[in-house]
C-alpha positions as CSV (number, residue, x, y, z in Angstrom):
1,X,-10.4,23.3,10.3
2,X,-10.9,24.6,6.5
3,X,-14.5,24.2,5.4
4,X,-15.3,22.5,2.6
5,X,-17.1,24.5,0.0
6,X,-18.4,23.2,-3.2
7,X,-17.2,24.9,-6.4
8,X,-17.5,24.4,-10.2
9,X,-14.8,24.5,-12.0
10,X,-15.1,24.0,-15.8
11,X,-17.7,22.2,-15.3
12,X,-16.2,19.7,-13.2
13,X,-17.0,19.4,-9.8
14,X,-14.0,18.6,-7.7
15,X,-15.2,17.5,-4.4
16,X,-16.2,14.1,-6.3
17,X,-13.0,14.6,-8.3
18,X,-10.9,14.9,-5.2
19,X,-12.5,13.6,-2.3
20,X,-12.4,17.4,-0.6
21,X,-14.6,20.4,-1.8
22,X,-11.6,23.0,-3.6
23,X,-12.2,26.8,-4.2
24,X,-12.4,27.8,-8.1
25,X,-8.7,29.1,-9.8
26,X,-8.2,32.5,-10.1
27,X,-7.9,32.2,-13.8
28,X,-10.0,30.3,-16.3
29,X,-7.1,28.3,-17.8
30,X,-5.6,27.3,-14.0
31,X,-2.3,26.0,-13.7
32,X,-0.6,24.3,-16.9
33,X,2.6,22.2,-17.0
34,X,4.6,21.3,-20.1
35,X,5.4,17.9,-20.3
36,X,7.3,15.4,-22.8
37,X,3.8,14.1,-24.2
38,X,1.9,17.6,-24.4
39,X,0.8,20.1,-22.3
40,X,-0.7,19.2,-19.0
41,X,-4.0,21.6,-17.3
42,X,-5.0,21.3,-13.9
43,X,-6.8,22.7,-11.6
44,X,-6.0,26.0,-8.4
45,X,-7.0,25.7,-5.0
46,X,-7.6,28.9,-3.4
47,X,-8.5,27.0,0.1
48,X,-5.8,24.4,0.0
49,X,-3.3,26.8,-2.4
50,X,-2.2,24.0,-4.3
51,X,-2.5,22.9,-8.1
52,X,-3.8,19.9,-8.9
53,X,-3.1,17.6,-11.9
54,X,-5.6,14.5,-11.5
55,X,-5.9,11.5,-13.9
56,X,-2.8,11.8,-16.2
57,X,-2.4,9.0,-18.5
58,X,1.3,7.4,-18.2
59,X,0.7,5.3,-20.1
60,X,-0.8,3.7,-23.5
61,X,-4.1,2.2,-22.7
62,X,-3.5,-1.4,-22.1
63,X,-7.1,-2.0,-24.4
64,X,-7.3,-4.2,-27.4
65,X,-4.2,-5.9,-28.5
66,X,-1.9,-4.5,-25.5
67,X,-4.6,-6.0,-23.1
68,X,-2.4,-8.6,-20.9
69,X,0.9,-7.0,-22.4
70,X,3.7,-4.9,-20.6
71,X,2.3,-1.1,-20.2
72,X,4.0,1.0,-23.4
73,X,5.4,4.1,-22.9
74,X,3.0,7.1,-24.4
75,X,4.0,7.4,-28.4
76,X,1.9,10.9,-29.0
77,X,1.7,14.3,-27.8
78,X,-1.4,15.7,-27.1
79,X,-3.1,18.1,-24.4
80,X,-4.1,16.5,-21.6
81,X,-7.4,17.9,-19.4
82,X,-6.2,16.3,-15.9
83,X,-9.1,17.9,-13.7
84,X,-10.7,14.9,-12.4
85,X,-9.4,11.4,-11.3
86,X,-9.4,9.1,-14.0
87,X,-11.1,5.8,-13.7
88,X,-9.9,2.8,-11.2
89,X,-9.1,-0.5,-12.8
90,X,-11.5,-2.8,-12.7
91,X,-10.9,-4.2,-8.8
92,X,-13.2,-6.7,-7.1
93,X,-14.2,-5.7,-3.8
94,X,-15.4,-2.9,-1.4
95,X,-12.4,-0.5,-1.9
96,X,-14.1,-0.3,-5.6
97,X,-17.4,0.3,-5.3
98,X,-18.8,3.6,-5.7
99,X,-15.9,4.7,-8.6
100,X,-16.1,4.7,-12.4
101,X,-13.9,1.8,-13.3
102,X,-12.8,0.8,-17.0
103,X,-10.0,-0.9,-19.0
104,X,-8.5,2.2,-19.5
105,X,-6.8,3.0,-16.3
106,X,-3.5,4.0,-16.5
107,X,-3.4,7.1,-14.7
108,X,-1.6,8.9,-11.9
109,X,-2.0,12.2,-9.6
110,X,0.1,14.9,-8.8
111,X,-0.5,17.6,-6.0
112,X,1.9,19.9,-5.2
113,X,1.8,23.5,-3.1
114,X,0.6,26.9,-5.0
115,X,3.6,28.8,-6.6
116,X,6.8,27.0,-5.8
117,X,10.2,28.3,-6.9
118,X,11.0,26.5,-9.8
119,X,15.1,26.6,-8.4
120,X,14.3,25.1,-5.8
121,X,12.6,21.6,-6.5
122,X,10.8,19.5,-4.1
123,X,11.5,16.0,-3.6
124,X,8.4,13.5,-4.1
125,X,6.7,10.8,-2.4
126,X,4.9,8.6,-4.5
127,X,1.9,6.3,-2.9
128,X,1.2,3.1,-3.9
129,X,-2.2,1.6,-3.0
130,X,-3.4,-1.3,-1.6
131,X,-5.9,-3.9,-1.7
132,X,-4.4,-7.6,-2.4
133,X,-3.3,-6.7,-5.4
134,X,-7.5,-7.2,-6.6
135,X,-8.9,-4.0,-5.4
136,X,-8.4,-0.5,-4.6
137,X,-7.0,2.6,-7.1
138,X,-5.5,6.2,-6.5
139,X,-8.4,7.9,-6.5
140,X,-9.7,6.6,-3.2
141,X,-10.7,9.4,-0.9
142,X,-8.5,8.2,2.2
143,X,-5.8,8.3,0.0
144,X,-5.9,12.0,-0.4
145,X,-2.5,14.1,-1.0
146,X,-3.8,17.3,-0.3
147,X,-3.5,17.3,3.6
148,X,0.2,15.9,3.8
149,X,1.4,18.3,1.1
150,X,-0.3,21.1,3.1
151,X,1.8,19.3,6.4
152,X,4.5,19.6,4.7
153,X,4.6,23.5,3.6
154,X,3.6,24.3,7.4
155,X,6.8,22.4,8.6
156,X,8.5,24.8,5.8
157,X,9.5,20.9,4.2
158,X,7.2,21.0,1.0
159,X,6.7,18.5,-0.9
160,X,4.9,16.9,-4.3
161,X,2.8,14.1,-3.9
162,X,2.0,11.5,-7.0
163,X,-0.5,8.6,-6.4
164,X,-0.5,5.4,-9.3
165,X,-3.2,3.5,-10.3
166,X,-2.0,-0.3,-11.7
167,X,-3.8,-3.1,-13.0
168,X,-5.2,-5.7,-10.6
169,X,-6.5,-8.5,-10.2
170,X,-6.6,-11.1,-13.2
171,X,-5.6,-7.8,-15.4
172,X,-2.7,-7.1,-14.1
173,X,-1.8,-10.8,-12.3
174,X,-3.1,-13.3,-14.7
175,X,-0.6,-16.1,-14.7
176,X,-0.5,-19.7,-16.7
177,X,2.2,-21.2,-19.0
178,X,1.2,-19.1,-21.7
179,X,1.0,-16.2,-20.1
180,X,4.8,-16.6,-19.0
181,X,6.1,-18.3,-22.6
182,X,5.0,-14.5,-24.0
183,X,7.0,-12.8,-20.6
184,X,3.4,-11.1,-19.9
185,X,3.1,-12.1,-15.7
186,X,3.5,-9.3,-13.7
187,X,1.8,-7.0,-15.5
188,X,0.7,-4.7,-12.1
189,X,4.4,-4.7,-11.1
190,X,5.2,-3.8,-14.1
191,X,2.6,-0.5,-14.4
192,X,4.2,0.5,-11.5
193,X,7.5,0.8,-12.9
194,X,6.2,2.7,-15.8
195,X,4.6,5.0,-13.6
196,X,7.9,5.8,-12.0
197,X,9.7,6.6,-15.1
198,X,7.4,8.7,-16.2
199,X,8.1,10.5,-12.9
200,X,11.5,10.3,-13.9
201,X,11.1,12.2,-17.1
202,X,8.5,14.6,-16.1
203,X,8.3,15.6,-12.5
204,X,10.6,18.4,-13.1
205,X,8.3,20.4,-14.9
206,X,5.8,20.4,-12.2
207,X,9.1,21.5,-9.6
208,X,9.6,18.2,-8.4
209,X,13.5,16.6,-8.1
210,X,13.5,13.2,-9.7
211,X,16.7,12.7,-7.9
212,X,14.4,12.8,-4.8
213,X,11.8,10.2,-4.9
214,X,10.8,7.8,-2.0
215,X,7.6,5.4,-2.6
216,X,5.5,4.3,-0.3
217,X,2.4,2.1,0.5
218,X,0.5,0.2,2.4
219,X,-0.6,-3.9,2.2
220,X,-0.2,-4.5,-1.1
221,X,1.3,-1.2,-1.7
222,X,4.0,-2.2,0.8
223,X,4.5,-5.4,-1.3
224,X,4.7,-3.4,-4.4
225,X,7.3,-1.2,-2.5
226,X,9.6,-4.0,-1.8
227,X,8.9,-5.9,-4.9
228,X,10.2,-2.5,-6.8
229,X,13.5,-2.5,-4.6
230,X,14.1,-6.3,-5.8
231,X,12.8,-5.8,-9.1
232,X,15.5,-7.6,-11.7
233,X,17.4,-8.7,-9.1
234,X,18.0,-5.4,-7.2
235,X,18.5,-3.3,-10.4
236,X,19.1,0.6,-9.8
237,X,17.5,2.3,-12.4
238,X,16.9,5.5,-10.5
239,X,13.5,5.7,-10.0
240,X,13.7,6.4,-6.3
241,X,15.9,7.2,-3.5
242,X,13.9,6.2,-0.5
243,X,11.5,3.3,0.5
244,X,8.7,2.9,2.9
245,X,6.7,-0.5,3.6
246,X,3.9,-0.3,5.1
247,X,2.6,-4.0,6.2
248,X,4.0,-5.6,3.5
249,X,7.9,-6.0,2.2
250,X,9.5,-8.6,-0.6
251,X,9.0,-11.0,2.2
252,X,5.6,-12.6,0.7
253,X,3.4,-14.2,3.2
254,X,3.0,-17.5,1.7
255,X,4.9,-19.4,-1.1
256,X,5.7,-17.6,-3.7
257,X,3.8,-18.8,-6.9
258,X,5.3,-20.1,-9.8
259,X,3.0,-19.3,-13.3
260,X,2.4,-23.1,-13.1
261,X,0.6,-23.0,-9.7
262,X,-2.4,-20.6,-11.6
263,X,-3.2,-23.1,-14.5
264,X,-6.1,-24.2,-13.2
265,X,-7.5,-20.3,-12.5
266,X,-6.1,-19.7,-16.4
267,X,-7.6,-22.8,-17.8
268,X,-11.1,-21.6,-15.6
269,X,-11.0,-18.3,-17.2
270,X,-10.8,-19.9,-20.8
271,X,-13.6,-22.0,-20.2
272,X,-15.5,-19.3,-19.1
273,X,-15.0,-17.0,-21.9
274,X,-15.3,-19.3,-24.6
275,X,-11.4,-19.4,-25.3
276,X,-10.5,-22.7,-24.4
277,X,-10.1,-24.0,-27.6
278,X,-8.1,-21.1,-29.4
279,X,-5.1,-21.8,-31.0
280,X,-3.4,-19.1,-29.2
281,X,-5.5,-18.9,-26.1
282,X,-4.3,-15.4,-24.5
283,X,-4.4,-13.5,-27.9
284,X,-8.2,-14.7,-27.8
285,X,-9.0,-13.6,-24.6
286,X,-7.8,-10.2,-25.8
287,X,-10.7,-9.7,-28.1
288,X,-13.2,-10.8,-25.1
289,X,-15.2,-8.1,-24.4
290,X,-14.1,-6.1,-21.5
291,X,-17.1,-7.0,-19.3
292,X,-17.4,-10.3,-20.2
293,X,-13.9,-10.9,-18.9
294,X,-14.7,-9.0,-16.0
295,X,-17.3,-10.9,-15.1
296,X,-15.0,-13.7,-15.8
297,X,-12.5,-12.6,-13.1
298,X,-15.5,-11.4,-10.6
299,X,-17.3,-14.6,-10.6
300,X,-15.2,-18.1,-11.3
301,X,-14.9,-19.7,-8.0
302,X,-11.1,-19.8,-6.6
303,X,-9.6,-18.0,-8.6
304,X,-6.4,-15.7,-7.5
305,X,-4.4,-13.6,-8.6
306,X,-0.7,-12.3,-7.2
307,X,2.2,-11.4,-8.2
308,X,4.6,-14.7,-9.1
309,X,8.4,-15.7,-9.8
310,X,9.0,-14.7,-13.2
311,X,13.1,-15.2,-13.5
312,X,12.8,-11.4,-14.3
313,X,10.9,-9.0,-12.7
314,X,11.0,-11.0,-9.5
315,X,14.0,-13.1,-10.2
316,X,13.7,-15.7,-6.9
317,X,12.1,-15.9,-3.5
318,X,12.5,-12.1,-1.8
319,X,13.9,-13.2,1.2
320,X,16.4,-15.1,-0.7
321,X,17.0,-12.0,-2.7
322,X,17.4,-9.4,-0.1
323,X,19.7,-11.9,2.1
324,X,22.2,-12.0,-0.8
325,X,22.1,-7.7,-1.0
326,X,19.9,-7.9,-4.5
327,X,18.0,-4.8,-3.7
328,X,17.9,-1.5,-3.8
329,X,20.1,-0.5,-1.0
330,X,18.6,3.2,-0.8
331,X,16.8,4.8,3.1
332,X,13.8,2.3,4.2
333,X,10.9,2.6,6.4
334,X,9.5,-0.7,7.1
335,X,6.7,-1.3,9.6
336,X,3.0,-2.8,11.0
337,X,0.6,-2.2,13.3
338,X,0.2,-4.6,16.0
339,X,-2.4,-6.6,15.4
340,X,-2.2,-7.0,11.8
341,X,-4.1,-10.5,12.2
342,X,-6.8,-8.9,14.0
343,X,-8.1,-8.2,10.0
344,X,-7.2,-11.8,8.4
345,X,-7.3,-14.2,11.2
346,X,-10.4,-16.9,10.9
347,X,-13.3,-16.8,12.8
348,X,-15.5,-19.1,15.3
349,X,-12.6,-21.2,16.2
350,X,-12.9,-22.3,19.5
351,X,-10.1,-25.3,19.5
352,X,-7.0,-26.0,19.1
353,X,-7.9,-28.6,16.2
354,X,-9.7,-26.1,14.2
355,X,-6.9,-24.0,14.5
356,X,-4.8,-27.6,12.7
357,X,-7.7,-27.4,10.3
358,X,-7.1,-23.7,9.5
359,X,-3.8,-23.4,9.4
360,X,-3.2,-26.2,7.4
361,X,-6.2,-25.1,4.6
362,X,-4.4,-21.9,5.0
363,X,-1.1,-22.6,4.1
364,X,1.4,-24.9,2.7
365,X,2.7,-25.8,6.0
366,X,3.2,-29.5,7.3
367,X,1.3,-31.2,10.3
368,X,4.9,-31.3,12.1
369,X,5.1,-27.3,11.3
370,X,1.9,-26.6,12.4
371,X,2.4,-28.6,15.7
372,X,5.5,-26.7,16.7
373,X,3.8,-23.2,15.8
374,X,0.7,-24.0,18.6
375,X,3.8,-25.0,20.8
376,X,5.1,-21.8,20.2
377,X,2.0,-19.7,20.5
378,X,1.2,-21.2,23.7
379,X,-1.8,-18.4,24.6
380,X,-1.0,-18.6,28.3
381,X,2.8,-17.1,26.9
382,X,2.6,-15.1,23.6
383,X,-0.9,-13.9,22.9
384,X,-2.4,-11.5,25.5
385,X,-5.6,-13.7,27.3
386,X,-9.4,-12.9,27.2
387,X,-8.9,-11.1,30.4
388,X,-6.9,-8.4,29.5
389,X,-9.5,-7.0,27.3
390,X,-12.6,-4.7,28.3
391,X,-15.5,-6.7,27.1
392,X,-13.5,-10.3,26.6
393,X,-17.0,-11.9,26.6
394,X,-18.6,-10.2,23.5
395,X,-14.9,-10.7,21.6
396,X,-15.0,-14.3,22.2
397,X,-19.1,-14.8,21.2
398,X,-18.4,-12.9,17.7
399,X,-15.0,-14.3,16.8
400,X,-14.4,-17.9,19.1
401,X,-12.0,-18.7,22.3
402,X,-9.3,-19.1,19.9
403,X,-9.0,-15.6,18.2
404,X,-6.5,-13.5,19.3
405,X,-4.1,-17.0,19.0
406,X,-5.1,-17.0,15.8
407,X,-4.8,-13.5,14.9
408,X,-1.4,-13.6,16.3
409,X,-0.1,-16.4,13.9
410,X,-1.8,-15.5,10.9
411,X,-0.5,-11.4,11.7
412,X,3.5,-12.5,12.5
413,X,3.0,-15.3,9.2
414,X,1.5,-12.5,6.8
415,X,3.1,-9.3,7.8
416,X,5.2,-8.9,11.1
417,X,8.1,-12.1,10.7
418,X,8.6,-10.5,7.1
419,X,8.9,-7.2,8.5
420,X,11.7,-8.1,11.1
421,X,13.1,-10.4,9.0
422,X,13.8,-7.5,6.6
423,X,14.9,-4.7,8.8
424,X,17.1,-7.1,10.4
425,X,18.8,-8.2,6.9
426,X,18.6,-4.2,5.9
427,X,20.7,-3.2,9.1
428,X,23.2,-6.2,8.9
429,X,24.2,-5.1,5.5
430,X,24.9,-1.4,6.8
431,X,21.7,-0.2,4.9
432,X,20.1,2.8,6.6
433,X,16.3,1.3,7.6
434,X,13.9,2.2,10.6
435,X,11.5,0.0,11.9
436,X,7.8,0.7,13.7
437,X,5.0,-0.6,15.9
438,X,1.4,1.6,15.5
439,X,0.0,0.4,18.7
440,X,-3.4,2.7,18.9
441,X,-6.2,1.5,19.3
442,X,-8.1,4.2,16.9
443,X,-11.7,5.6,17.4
444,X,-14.6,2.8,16.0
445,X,-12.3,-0.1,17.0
446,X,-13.5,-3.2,19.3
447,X,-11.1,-3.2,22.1
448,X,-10.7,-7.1,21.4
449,X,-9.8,-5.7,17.8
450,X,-7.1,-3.4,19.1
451,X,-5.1,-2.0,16.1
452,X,-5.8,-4.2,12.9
453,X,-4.1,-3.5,9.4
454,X,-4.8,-0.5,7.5
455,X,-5.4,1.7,11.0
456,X,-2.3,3.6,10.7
457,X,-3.2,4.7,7.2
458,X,-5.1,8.2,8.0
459,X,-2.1,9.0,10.2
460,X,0.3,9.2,8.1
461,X,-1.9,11.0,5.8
462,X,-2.8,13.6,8.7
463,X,-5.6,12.8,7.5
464,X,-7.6,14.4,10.4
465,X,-11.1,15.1,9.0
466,X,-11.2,11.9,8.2
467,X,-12.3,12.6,4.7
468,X,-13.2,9.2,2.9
469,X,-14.1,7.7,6.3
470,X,-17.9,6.8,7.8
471,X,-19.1,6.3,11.3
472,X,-21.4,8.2,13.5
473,X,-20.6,12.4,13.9
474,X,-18.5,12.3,10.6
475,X,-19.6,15.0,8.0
476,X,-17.7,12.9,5.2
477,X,-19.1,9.7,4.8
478,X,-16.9,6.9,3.5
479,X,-15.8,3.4,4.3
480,X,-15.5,2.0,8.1
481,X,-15.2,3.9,11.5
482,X,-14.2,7.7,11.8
483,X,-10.9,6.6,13.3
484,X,-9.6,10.4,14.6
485,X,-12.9,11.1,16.1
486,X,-14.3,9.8,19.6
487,X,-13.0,11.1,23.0
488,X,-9.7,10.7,22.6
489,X,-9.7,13.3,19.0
490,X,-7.4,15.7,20.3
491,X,-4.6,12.6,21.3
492,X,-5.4,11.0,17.6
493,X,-4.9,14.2,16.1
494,X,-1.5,14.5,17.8
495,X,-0.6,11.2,17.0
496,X,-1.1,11.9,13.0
497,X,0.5,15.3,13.2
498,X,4.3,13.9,14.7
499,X,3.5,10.8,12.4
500,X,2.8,12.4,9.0
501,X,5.9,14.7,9.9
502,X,8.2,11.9,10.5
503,X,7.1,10.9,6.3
504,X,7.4,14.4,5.5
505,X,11.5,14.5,7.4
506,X,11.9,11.3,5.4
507,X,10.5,12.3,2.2
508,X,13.1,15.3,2.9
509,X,16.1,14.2,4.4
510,X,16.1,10.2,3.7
511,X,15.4,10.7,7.8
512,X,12.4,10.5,9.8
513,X,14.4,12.6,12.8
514,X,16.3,14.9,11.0
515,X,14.6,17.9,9.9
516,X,12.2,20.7,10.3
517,X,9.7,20.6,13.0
518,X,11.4,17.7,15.6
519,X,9.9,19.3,18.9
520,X,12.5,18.7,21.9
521,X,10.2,16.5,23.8
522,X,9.6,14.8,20.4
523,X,10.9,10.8,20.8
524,X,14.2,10.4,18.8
525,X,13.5,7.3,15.8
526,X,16.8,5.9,15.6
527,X,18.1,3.4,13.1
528,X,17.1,-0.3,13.2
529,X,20.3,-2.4,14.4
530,X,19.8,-6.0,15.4
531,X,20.2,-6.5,19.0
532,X,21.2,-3.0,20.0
533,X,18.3,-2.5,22.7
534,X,15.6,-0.1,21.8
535,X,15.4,0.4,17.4
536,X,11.7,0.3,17.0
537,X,9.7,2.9,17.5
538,X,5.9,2.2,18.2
539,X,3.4,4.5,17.8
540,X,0.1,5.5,20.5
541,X,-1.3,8.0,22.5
542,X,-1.4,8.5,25.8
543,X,-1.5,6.8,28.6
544,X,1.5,5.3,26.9
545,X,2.8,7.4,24.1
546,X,5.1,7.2,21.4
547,X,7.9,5.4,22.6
548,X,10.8,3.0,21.6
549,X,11.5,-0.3,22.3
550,X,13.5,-3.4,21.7
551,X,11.9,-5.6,19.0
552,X,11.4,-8.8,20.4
553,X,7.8,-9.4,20.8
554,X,6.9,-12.8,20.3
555,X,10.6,-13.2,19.6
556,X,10.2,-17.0,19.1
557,X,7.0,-17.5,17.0
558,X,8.8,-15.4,14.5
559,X,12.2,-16.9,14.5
560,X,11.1,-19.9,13.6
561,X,9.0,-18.4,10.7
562,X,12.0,-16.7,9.6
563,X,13.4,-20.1,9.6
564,X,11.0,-21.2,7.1
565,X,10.8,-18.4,5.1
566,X,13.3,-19.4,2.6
567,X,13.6,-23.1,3.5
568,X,9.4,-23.3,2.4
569,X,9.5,-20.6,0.1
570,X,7.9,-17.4,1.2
């Protein structure tokens, strides 16, 4: 393991700036790139030997009179000092706290290795974060580059990595008549796509190929992912050549909001900053001060923000989309862990009629729909029983009788039936898509918890010293459990070294088995193909191991959400 050695650079110092502690560069000046907009300097890393080039603006700030407006392409040239993350967009929720945010947040990452050969460029992966579209940002330490592009130069597969910040929250999803009569919903989406144009234009200089992008991301970030591929109706600008979802495709987990269904939040947000009688209400509540509208967003009771049906962006319902081929038909990864519930599912329920009450609070379902889905989830057939778990009494006293049946529907309704539903539409259309189960139970878990959303995250990042993560024996405190550590380190570890190679082989080769460093005794990931046996591959340790199976796991529950998904509008 490197150590971690704190060094000032320029006055700067980088462990806060990147999460990880980085050796001074060899020169004063560092590593400098020459971009369309200016000049770009960054900073070496003797102990990683890579360059980094943190917080580059993208684009304009979206402050003042481009505040709830489509992100403009930078107009000036101008050196840019990119030796520290920029500042997080304002976000609401734990994954913020602890990081400068501001208004000004238009910002992305690159990391790439030490001294490439500029004829040879390196194809990119390009992470999207997550956080329900009302939290999170680029900069977060779990979300480090360094160790996958240091993965990927071992395996002799290098690669650049780019991370995005985007607008959240009311900022980036603020919806309401007149924010869709001006065409300004979206606006988060939107970022995105800016962001991956100005890959487009740039990432050459740095010895990337634009020809060779995938993006990838997690929760939201695998939303984003698979709104991108439907984006205008399926349009192929260009911007990437390869996809991977990671709980979360097109297929949204509840009806898809029209700008009407947030006039109330709109209206709300009016009220409370003292534009709700303007003439022209939005160009008012640019003026707000940026705090006062935060606080606006932070604090009125029910409000929400997500992306919504514009008739542009996101042109119809995305299962609706992708059944008629209006995507992006380029390589997809598309996947969950296996309890993704076990993070969303309510708590204390101990009957089936508070599992009625729920469900129907929940979601837009009918009484008749929420009958046949407890029919379907009978817990004696589809949800794995008290028993089966280590210490079933403390699971049930903390989260009711009824959990794990709840965990199960709310996991498959969310995440898992949109999943299958879109690898199954991907593969019946001849496009090349692979599917996966991460099954580990990781170190810090609850057995009765067993492998929740967000737990395959520091995998794929090889993210081994758990840098950004707490719990007990971890030198790098950060948020939740140190989920490599524990008794079973040495499995974990192994786990997020064959796991962060199968990105790197795909980031590569638009194939997570085809590539460098595929031990013999490594399991094969075939191609997802409806009904051809065993096309999902599912990730553990031992006892069981990575291994692949058919995907057919609470084969019913699903269908018949799949069955909805377009007939209710999700």
């Amino acid at each position: 393991m490197k150590s971690f050695i704190n060094h000032a650079v320029s006055s700067i110092v980088l462990s806060s700036a990147l999460g990880v502690s980085v050796s001074a560069s060899p020169t004063p000046q560092g590593p400098t790139v020459k971009i369309a907009n200016g000049t770009v300097y960054g900073v070496h890393s003797n102990t990683w030997k890579q360059d980094f080039f943190l917080g580059i603006p993208f684009a304009q700030p979206p402050v003042g009179d481009l505040r709830f407006r489509p992100a403009q392409h930078i107009n000036v040239t101008k050196d840019i000092q990119a030796k520290a993350y920029g500042p997080t967009c304002y976000g609401y929720g734990g994954d913020n706290l602890g990081y400068n945010a501001s208004e000004d947040c238009l910002t992305l990452n690159v990391v790439r290795p030490s001294g490439i050969d500029s004829k040879k460029p390196l194809p990119i992966a390009v992470w999207i974060h997550g956080g329900g579209f009302v939290e999170g940002s680029s900069s977060n330490k779990r979300y480090n580059m360094t160790f996958l592009v240091e993965q990927s130069v071992k395996m002799g597969s290098p690669i650049i990595g780019v991370s995005i910040n985007y607008r959240l929250a009311g900022w980036g999803f603020l919806s309401g008549r007149q924010v869709a009569d001006t065409a300004n919903l979206n606006l988060g989406l939107k970022d995105q796509r800016v962001a991956l144009h100005w890959v487009q234009e740039n990432i050459a200089s740095f010895g990337g190929n634009p020809k060779k992008v995938t993006i990838f991301g997690e929760s939201a970030g695998g939303f984003s992912v698979g709104f991108q591929q439907i984006a205008y109706s399926g349009r192929d600008d260009g911007l990437f050549s390869g996809a991977i979802m990671e709980s979360g495709t097109a297929v949204h987990y509840k009806p898809f909001p029209h700008p009407d269904t947030y006039q109330k939040n709109y209206d709300t947000v009016l009220q409370a900053t003292g534009c709700a009688g303007a003439t022209d209400s939005l160009q008012c509540l640019r003026t707000v001060d940026a705090r006062k509208l935060s606080d606006a967003f932070n604090t009125t009771s029910a409000l929400e923000f997500s992306p919504v049906i514009d008739g542009e962006f996101i042109a119809d319902l995305g299962s609706r989309l992708l059944s008629q081929g209006k995507y992006v038909k380029v390589p997809t990864i598309a996947g969950t862990t296996s309890d993704e519930g076990a993070s969303f599912g309510a708590l204390h329920i101990d009957t089936e009629q508070q599992i009625k009450d729920y469900l129907a609070s929940a979601t837009h379902f009918k009484n008749e729909t929420i009958d046949q889905i407890l029919k379907i989830y009978d817990p004696t057939v589809s949800v794995p029983p008290a028993e089966n778990f280590t210490h079933p009494d403390q699971g049930t006293a903390l989260y009711g009788k009824e959990y794990h049946r709840v965990a199960a529907i709310v996991g498959d309704l969310m995440f898992i039936a949109g999943r299958r539903f879109t690898v199954q539409t991907m593969a019946s259309q001849n496009t090349p898509v692979w599917s996966y189960r991460f099954r580990t139970v990781s170190n810090g878990f609850a057995d009765w918890l067993r492998s929740p959303h967000f737990s395959e995250v520091a995998y794929v990042f090889n993210n081994v010293d758990m840098v950004g993560y707490g719990g007990p024996g971890n030198q790098y405190p950060g948020e939740g459990p140190a989920p490599l550590g524990g008794p079973n380190a040495a499995e974990y570890r192994k786990l997020a070294d064959y796991m962060s190679k199968s990105w790197i082989r795909f980031f590569n080769n638009g194939d997570p088995s085809v590539g460098k460093s595929l031990a013999k005794d490594d399991v094969k990931w075939i191609k997802y193909r409806e009904g051809s046996g065993k096309s999902q591959i599912v990730f553990d340790i031992a006892p069981h191991a990575t291994y692949m199976e058919t995907d057919d796991y609470r084969e019913q529950g699903m269908a018949f959400m799949i069955s909805k998904f377009a007939e209710d509008g999700i």
